[in-house]
N, C-alpha and C positions, 0 to 999 in steps of 0.2 A: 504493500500500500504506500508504503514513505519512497519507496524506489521514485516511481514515475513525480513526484513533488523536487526530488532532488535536483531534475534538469528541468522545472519550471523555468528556469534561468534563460534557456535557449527561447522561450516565447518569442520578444522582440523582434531577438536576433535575426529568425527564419527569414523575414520578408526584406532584411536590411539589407541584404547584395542588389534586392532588382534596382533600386531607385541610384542604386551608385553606379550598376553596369549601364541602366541607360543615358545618365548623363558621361559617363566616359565614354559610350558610342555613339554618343549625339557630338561629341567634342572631338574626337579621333576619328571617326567612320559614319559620319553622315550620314554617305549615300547609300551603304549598307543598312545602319542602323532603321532607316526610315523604309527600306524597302522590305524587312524583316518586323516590321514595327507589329504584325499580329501575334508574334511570339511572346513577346515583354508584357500583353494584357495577358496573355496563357499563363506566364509563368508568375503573374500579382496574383493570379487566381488561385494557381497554383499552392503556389506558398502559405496565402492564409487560409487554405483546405484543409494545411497540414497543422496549422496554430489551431483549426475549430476544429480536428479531431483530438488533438492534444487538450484543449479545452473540454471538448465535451466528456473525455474520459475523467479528469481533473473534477467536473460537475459530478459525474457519476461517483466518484469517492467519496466527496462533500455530501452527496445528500444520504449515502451508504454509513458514513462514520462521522460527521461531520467533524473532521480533521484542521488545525491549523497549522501552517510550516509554515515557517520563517527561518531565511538563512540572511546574515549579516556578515558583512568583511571590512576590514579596516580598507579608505581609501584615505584619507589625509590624517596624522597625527600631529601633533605640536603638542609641546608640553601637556598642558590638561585638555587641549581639545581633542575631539577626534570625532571627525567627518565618517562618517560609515556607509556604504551602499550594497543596498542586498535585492531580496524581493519579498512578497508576501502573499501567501496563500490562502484565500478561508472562505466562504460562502459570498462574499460580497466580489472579490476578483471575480471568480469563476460563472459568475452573473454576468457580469460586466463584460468579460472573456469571450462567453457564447454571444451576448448580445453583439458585441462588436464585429466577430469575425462571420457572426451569420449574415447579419445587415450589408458589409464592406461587400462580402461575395457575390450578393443580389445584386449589389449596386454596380460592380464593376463589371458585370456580366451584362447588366443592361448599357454600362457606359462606351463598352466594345462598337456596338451599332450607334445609339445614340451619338459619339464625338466620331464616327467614321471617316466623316465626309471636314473635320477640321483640321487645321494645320497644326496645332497644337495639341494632336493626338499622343504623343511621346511624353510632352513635359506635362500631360493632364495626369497620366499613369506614374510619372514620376511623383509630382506631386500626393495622387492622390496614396501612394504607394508610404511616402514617406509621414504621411498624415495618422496613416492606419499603425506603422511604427510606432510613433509620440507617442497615440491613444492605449498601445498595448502596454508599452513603458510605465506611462502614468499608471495604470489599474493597479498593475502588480509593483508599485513601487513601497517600500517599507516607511518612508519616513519621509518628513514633511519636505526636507529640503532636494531629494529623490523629485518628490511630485510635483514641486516650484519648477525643476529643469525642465520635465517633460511637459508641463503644463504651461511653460513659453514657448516648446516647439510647438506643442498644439495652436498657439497664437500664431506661431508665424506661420505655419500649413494655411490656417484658414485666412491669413492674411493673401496667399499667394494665389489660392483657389477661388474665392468671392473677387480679387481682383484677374482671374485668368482672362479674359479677355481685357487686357489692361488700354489698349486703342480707343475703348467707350467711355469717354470721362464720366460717365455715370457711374460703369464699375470701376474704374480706379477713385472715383471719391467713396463709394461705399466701400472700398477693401481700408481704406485710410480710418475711416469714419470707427469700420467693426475695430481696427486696428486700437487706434487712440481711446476708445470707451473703453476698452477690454484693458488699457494699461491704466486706467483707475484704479480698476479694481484688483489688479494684479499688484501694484504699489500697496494696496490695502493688505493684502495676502501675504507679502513680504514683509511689512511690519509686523503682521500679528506673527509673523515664523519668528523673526528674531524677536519678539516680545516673549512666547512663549518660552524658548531658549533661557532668554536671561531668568524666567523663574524657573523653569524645571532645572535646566542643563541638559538636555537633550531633545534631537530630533526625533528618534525614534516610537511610534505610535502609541504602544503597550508601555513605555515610560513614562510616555508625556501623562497618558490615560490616568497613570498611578499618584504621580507625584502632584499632578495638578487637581486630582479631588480630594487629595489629600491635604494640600496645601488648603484649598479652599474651606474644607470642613473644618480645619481644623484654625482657619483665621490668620496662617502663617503669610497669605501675600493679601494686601489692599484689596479687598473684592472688589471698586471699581475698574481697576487697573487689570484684573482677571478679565473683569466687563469690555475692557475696552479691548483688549487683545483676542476675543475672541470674535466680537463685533468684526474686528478685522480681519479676520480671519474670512467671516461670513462676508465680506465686500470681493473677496474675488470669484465665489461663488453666483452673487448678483450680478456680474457680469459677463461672467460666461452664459449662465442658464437665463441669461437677457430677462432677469426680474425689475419690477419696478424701482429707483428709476434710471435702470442701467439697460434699458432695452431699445432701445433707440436704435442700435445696429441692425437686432435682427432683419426687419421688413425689408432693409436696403441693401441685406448681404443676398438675398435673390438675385441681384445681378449677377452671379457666379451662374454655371451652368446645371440645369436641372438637379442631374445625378449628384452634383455638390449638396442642392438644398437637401434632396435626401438620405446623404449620410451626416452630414456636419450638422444638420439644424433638424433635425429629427429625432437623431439615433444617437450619435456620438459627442460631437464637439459640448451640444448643450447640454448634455447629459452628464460632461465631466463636472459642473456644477455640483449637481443633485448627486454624482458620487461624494463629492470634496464633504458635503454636510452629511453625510450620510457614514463617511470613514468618521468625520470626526465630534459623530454625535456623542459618543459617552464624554465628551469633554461641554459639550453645550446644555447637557442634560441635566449637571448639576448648577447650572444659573436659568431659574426660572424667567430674567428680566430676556435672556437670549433667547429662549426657545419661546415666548411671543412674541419678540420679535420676528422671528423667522417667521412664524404661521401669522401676522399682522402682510408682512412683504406679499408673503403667497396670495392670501388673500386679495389685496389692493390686485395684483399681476393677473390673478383668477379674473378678475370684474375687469378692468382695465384691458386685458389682453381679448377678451370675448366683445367688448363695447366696440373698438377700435377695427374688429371684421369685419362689422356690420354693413358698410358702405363702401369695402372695399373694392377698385373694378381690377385690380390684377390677380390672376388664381393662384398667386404665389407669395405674394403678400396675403392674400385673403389667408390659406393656410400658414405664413409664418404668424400671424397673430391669434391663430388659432394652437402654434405652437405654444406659444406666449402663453397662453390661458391654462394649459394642460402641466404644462413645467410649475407655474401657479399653484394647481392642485398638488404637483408631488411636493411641493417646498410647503404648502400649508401642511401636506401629513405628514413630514419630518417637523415641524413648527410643533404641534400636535404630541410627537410623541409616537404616531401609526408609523413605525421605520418598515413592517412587512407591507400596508397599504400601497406606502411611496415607492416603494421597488415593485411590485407587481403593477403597478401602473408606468412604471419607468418602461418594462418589458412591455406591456400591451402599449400599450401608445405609441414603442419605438417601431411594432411593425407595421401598426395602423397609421401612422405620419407617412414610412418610406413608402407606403400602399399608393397611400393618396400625393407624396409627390412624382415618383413615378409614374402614376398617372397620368399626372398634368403636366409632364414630360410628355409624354404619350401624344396628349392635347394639341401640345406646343408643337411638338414636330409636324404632325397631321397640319397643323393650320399653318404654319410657315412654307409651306408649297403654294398656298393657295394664291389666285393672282390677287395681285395692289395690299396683300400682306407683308407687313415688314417685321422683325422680332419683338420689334412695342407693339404692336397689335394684336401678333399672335399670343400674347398672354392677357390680354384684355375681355372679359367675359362677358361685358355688354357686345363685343364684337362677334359672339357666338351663337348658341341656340343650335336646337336642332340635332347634334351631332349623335344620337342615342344610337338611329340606325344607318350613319357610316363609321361608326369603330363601337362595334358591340359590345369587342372585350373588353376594352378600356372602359365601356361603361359600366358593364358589372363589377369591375376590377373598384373602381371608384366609388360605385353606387356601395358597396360591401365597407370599404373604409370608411366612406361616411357612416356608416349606420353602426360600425364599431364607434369613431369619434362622438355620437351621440347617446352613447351606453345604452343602444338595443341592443338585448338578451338573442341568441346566447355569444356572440359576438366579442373578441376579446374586451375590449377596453369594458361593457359590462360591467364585469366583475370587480376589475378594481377601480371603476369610478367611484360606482354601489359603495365598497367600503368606506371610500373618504370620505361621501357624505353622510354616510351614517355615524363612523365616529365625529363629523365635528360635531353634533347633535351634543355627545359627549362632553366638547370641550366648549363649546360658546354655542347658543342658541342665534348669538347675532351672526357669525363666520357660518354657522349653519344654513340661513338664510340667504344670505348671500350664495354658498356654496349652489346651493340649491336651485334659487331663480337663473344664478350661471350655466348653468345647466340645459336650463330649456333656450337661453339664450345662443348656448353653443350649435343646440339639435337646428336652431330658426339660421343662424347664417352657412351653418355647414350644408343644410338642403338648399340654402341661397345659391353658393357655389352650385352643387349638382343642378339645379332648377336652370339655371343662366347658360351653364356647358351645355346642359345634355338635351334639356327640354323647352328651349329658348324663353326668353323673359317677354314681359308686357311692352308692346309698344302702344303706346296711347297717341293720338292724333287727331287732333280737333281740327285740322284742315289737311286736306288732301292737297295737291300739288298745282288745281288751277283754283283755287282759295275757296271753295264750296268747304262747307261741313262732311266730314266723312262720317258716316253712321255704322260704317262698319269698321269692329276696333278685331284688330289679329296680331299673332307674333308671327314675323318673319323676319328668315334668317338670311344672307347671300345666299345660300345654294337651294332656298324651298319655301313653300308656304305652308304652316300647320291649319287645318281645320278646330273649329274653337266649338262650344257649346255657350248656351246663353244660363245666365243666371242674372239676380238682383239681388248683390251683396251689401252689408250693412255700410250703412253712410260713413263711418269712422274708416274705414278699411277702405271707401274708393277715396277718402280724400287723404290719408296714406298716401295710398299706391301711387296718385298724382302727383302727390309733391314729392316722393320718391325719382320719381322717372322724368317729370320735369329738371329732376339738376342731373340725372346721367343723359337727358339730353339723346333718349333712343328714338324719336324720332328722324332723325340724321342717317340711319341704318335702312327704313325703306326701300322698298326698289318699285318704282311706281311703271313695271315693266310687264303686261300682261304674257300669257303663253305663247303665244307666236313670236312676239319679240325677242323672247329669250331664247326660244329655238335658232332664232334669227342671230343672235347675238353667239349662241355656242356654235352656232355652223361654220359665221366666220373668221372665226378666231382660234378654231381646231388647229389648223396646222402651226400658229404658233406657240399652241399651249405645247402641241407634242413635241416641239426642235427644244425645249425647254424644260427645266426643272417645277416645274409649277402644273396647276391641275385648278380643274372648275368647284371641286368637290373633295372635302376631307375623306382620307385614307386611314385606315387599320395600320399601325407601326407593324413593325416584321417580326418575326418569330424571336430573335436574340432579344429584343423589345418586350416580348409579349411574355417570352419563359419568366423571367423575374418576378412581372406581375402574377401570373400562377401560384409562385411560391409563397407570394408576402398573401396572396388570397389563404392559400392552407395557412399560413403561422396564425393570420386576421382573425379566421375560422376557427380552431383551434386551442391557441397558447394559454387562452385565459383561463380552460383545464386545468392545469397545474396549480391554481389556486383556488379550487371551488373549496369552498371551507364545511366541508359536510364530511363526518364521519358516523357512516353508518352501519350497524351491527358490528363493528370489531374492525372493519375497513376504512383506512385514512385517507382519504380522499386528496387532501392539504397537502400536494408534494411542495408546495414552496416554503411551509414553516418548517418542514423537516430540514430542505435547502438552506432555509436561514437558521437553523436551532441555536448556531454558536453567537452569531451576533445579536441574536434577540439574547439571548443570555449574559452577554458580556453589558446590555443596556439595563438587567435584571426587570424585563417584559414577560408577560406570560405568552407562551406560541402557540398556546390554545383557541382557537376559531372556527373550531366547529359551531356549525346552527343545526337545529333543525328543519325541513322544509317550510313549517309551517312560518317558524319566524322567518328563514330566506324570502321567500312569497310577500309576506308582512314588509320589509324592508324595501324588497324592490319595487314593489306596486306605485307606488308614489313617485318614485324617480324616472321607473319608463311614463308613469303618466304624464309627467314634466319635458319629457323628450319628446312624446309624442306631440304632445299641444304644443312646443315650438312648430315640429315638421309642421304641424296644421298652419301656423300663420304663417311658414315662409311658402308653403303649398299655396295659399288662398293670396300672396303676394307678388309671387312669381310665378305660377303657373302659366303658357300661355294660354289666357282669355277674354274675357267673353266679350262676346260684340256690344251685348246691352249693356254694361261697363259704360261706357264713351256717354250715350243718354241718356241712362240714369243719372250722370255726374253734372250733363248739360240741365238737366229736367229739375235738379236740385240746385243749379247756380244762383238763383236767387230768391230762395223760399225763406221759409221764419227761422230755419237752422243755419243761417251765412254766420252766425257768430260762433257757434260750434265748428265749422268747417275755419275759420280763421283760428280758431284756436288750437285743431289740430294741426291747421300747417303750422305756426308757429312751433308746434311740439316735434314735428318730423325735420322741421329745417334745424334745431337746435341739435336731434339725434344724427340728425346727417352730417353740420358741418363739425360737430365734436367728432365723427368714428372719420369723414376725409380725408379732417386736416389731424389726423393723428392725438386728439387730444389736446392739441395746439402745444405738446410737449417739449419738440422738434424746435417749433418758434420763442415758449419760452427760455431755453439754450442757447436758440442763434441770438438772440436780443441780450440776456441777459447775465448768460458768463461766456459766450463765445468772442461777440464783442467789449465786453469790459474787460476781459482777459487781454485779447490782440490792446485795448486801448492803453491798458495796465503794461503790457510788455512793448509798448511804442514809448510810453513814460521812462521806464527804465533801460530803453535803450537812446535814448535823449540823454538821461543822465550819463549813463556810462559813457556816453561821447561826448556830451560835454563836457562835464564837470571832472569824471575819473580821467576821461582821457583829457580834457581840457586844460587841466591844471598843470599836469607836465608838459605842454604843448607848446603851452603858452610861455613858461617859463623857457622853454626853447626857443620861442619865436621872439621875448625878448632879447635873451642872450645872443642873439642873430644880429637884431637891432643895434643893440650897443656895442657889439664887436664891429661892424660895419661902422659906425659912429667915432668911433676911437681910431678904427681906423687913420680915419681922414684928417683927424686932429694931430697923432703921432707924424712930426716931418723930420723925425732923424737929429734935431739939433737940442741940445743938453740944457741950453739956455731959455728955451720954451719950457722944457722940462719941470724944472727951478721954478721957472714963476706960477704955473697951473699948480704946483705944489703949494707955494707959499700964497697963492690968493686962495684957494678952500680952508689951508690952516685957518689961516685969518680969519676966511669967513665962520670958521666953525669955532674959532674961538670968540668972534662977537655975538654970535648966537649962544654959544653958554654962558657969555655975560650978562646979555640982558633977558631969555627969556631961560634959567636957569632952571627950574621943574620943565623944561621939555628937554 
């Protein structure tokens, strides 16, 4: 059993040759290296095939014995110091382990087809190769100052990847953007490493663990000074796992390529957060002021990250704030205290994210063929509709993740949403609340997105194109028209839906072009859609595409298994608390989570009810409909209810432009320490130039002065000398005669 733990060591190591052999034959051998360039994705594949069977054996012992190893070696000594580097083994790695190398696999599999057709196919593999290294580093690392290294390469992978196409000043200011937010809180992390240091005297986990609840209970260090080191500690967590109010990067690190968003902002990179509080909860556990703060953070990022979807029109921002919201719930249930909740939701979330960006990966490709589509476009979901049946599987593929990210049963995410909001019930009936109506808020813009992709949204049009009234209201899409059904839906909900779609402005999307014209239109432009990459009509991605999605469909389906908390007659159902038995112990938690059905039932019924009554309002808001829409809105324009109808718009434009304009977060930043900062370091470099550097400058420039000066007065004769001498004595001696005090 200790054998296979002993060469844990090698993890890292496996995948470390590919990214160094590619850039020595992109440096040495170009024109080989690029024409052999299918081999180098084979062998990233490769390698961490060989990390997740070594991993998934590693799980298998853990949840058999639940075993810890840790091996330590001296790397730096000095008198009393001593630097040590090892790795560490136990129920939280080997979580981390599988999750990572299952997700990486998917994704590089689908990134094979996906970046085919780019130039930067070699340095995407490189990168992405050298990313998945840091990530494996950091998990298994022993001690704090271990996880500081790899968790800056982690910063600069994703600093190199969200800027990969570095030519779009979009993504090179968003790689700058994740860059600089993420060294806040990284500065944060590095205080509280040396703060904690100076009290324990060591980096290593199991010491820090000991001597600092020791110290604490026992009154030996300043408890706020404990507070404040660990506070910081938890600031570089808020900035990876982009919590409030360190989240500003995530939306804008979508400029990187799909497959990026799906390992780094899904699965991995933000994840290392919710590791960081996760390794070093038994140190936050014994300061009650820390662990509500944490579950206060979650919270705010829960509400805030769900609010901020709601009107968003890119599908990739729409899901990073849906990221946002999710990472919220697992930092509220470490806040809490739930440390098995917030990992089993770490796991189900991480496949249900890479589902749904692969997806819209999927999306993105299909519509970037299409003609007068440009790569801003093709992620814009008001620019869509319709596409259900030209890419089928993408749409189940999608439709399945949504309906996991909305905790329909039996669906991974499910199960451990269910948990978190039932213990906050637990710990705050206010954070419950919350928890709770986030919830249905999630289920209303996640079927938003699906509504807008797959089943195209409302177009509303009070004037047809030679300025008559249109009485007939339909959603179309460029490539079709849907047939609609009539209804007379409640007045609050058409005057929604109008001020909704008056500021996305879908009237601009019609095509006021009957059926013989568009025949007319495809007939002559055949021959040029075929000499080209483009097409009239979205396309199904291809098979390398498509297998990924299959796989993340089975995990979607599936994972959240391993956590059904039911033990019944003698059978344990709970494979994750047996997975976690040592770290729930080392937190002194009970791992017992068995229900019964009857209370299971009892618990759930109220949360799918909450998910479902989202679906229904973003169903009854975005479905495409009904024609008698348009006149019943007209037929109400000016009845005895116009002040309810003003009052709702008021209410919709206030919820639109808070979720648009981000909260106006972004703006409070640029205004208010973005510029005062630049104004601040324009002040101090005034000074430094003038004054620092001014004052010996100056003192040069006189000394110039007066040598040039003297110059001209010195003419070589001894008897000019003599008298320049003897007229300042003089003068200097009738000045201390008569004004003697100067």
């Amino acid at each position: 059993m200790e054998h296979i733990y002993e060469y844990a060591w090698i993890i890292p190591l496996i995948p470390l040759p590919v990214p160094f052999l590619i850039g020595a034959g992109i440096l040495f051998f170009p024109t080989a290296t690029k024409k052999f360039r299918r081999m180098w994705s084979f062998s990233s594949i490769l390698c961490l095939s060989i990390v997740m069977l070594f991993s998934i054996q590693l799980s298998i012992q853990q949840i058999n014995s639940s075993f810890i190893y840790q091996y330590v070696g001296s790397w730096t000594i000095n008198n009393d110091f001593s630097l040590e580097f090892g790795y560490l083994v136990d129920s939280l790695t080997s979580i981390m382990l599988i999750l990572i190398t299952t997700v990486a696999i998917i994704v590089l599999i689908y990134s094979d087809s996906y970046m085919a057709h780019d130039e930067g196919y070699l340095r995407f593999f490189c990168y992405m190769s050298f990313f998945n290294i840091s990530m494996l580093g950091l998990v298994t690392s022993s001690n704090l100052i271990q996880i500081y290294i790899f968790w800056e390469l982690v910063g600069m992978c994703s600093y190199l990847l969200i800027g990969f196409w570095f030519t779009r000043p979009i993504a090179a200011s968003a790689c700058q953007k994740a860059f600089v937010t993420n060294r806040v809180g990284d500065f944060g992390l590095l205080l509280g490493i040396l703060g904690l240091y100076w009290i324990t005297g060591s980096f290593e986990f199991w010491d820090l663990f000991e001597i600092f609840n020791k110290w604490i209970q026992n009154n030996d260090v300043h408890f706020y000074f404990g507070i404040l080191c660990t506070f910081l500690l938890f600031t570089g967590a808020v900035a990876k796992s982009a919590q409030f109010p360190l989240h500003v990067w995530l939306p804008d690190a979508m400029e990187g390529p799909t497959p990026i968003s799906a390992l780094i902002h899904a699965a991995t990179m933000v994840a290392a957060g919710i590791f960081l509080v996760a390794r070093l909860l038994p140190l936050f556990v014994v300061i009650p002021y820390i662990m509500n703060f944490i579950a206060l953070i979650g919270i705010v990022t829960v509400l805030l990250g769900a609010t901020l979807a709601i009107a968003q029109k890119d599908i990739k921002r729409s899901l990073a704030y849906s990221t946002m919201s999710q990472l919220g719930y697992m930092m509220l249930a470490l806040g809490m205290g739930s440390y098995r909740a917030a990992l089993f939701h770490l796991i189900t979330h991480a496949y249900s994210k890479a589902l749904l960006f692969l997806g819209s990966g999927s999306i993105i490709h299909s519509m970037e063929t299409l003609v007068g589509y440009s790569p801003e476009k093709s992620q814009n979901m008001v620019l869509m509709g319709g596409l259900k049946k030209h890419v089928p599987i993408t749409n189940v593929a999608f439709f399945l993740g949504t309906l996991s990210i909305c905790g329909i049963p039996p669906l991974a995410c499910f199960w451990s949403k269910d948990e978190i909001l039932n213990d906050s019930w637990l710990y705050s009936p206010i954070f419950a609340i919350i928890a709770w109506s986030t919830a249905g808020l999630t289920a209303f813009y996640m079927f938003r997105i699906y509504l807008l992709t797959f089943d195209g949204h409302l177009n509303v049009n009070f004037q047809n194109y030679s300025g008559k009234n249109n009485n007939s209201l339909y959603s179309i899409s460029l490539w079709g028209k849907e047939g609609l059904k009539r209804i007379n839906p409640p007045f609050f909900l058409c005057t929604l839906v109008k001020s909704l779609n008056k500021k996305e402005n879908y009237s601009s999307l019609s095509l006021n072009l009957n059926e013989n014209q568009k025949q007319s239109f495809i007939t002559i432009n055949q021959k040029i859609f075929d000499n080209q990459n483009i097409s009239l009509y979205p396309h199904e991605s291809d098979n390398t595409m498509l297998f990924p999605l299959l796989l993340l469909i089975f995990f979607t389906s599936f994972i959240g298994f391993i956590g059904i908390p039911f033990n019944q007659q003698g059978i344990d159902l709970d494979i994750l608390s047996k997975w976690l038995t040592t770290s729930i112990n080392l937190l002194h938690q009970n791992s017992n989570h068995s229900l019964d059905w009857f209370e299971f039932f009892t618990n759930a019924t109220f949360s799918v009810s909450i998910a479902f009554f989202g679906i229904f309002i973003a169903y009854f808001f975005y479905k495409p409909f009904y024609s008698s829409l348009n006149n019943f809105y007209l037929m109400n324009s000016f009845d005895k209810r116009g002040s309810k109808r003003l009052f709702w718009d008021k209410i919709t434009n206030v919820i639109y432009s808070w979720s648009y304009n981000r909260g106006y977060i972004d703006t409070f930043y640029e205004i208010y320490l973005i510029r005062n900062i630049r104004g601040l370091a324009e002040l101090v470099h005034f000074f430094d130039r003038r004054i620092i550097d001014g004052i010996p400058n100056g003192f040069g420039i006189l000394s110039f002065f007066v040598g040039e000066g003297i110059k001209y007065i010195g003419g070589g004769r001894i008897s000019s000398y003599i008298f320049f001498y003897l007229f300042y004595l003089v003068l200097f001696l009738l000045i201390s005669y008569f004004f003697p005090s100067f």
